[in-house]
C-alpha positions in Angstrom: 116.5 102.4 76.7 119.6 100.8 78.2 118.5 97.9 80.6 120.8 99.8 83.3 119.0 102.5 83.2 115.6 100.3 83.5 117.0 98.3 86.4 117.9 101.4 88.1 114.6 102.9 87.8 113.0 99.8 88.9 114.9 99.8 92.1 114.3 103.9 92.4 110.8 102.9 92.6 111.1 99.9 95.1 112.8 101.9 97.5 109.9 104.5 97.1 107.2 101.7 97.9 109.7 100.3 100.8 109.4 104.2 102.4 106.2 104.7 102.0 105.6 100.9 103.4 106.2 102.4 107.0 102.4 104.8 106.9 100.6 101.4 107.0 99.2 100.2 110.4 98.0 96.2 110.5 96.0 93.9 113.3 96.3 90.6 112.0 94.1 88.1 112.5 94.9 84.8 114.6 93.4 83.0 111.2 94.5 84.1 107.4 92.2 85.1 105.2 94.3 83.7 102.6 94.0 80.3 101.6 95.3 78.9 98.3 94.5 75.8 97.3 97.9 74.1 97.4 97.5 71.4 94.9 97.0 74.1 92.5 100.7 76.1 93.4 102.1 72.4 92.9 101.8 72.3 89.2 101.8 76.1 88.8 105.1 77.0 87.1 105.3 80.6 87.9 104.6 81.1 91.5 104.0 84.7 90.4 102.0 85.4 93.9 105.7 85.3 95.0 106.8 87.4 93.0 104.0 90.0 92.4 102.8 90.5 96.0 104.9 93.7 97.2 104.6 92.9 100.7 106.2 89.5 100.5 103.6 87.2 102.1 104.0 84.3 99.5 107.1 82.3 99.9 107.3 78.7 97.7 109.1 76.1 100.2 110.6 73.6 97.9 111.5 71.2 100.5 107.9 71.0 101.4 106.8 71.3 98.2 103.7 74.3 99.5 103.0 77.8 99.3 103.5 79.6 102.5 101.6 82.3 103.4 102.8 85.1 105.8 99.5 86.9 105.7 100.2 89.2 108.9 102.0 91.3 106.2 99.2 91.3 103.6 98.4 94.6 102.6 94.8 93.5 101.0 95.7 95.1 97.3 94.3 91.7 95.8 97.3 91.5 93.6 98.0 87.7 94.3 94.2 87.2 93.8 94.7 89.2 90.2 97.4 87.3 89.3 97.2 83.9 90.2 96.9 81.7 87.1 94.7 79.0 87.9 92.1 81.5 90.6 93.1 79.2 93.0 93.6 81.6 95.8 90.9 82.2 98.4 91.2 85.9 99.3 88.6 87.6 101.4 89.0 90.6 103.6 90.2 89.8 107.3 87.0 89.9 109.8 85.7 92.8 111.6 88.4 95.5 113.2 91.2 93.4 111.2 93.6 93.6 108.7 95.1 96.9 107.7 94.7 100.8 108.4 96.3 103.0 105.8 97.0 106.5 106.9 98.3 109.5 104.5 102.1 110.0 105.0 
């Protein structure tokens, strides 16, 4: 398959998930239920969690040499928490009435 043609398809399908990103309803919690373990996205080579995650919340600050972790926009797939190479991210679902409401659309 010519890797235009792949490239293009992979943004066709972003631009789906982007669209349909809009029927998703959130009340984040004033405390994230994420929580990696930072010494362990030090050494990790990858940072896949920053790449994987399709809502963005993982973001590598090189500066500061730490994972940050937007986790208002989590959309609770468990992705990151499938991904991670070391299992060094604490994921639990946000508490009571939190976190996200996915309606058909």
């Amino acid at each position: 398959m010519d890797s235009l043609k792949i490239v293009m398809e992979y943004f066709d399908k972003m631009s789906e998930l982007e669209n349909k990103l809009y029927t998703v309803k959130c009340n984040p919690d004033s405390e994230s239920h994420l929580l990696p373990v930072q010494e362990c996205c030090r050494v990790c080579n990858s940072k896949i969690c920053t790449i994987i995650c399709p809502a963005g919340v993982y973001e590598w600050d090189e500066d500061a040499q730490k994972l940050v972790v937007n986790f208002e926009n989590c959309l609770e797939c468990g992705a990151c928490r499938i991904a991670c190479e070391s299992c060094s991210l604490g994921w639990e679902y946000p508490k009571g009435t939190k976190g996200v409401t996915f309606k058909q659309g």
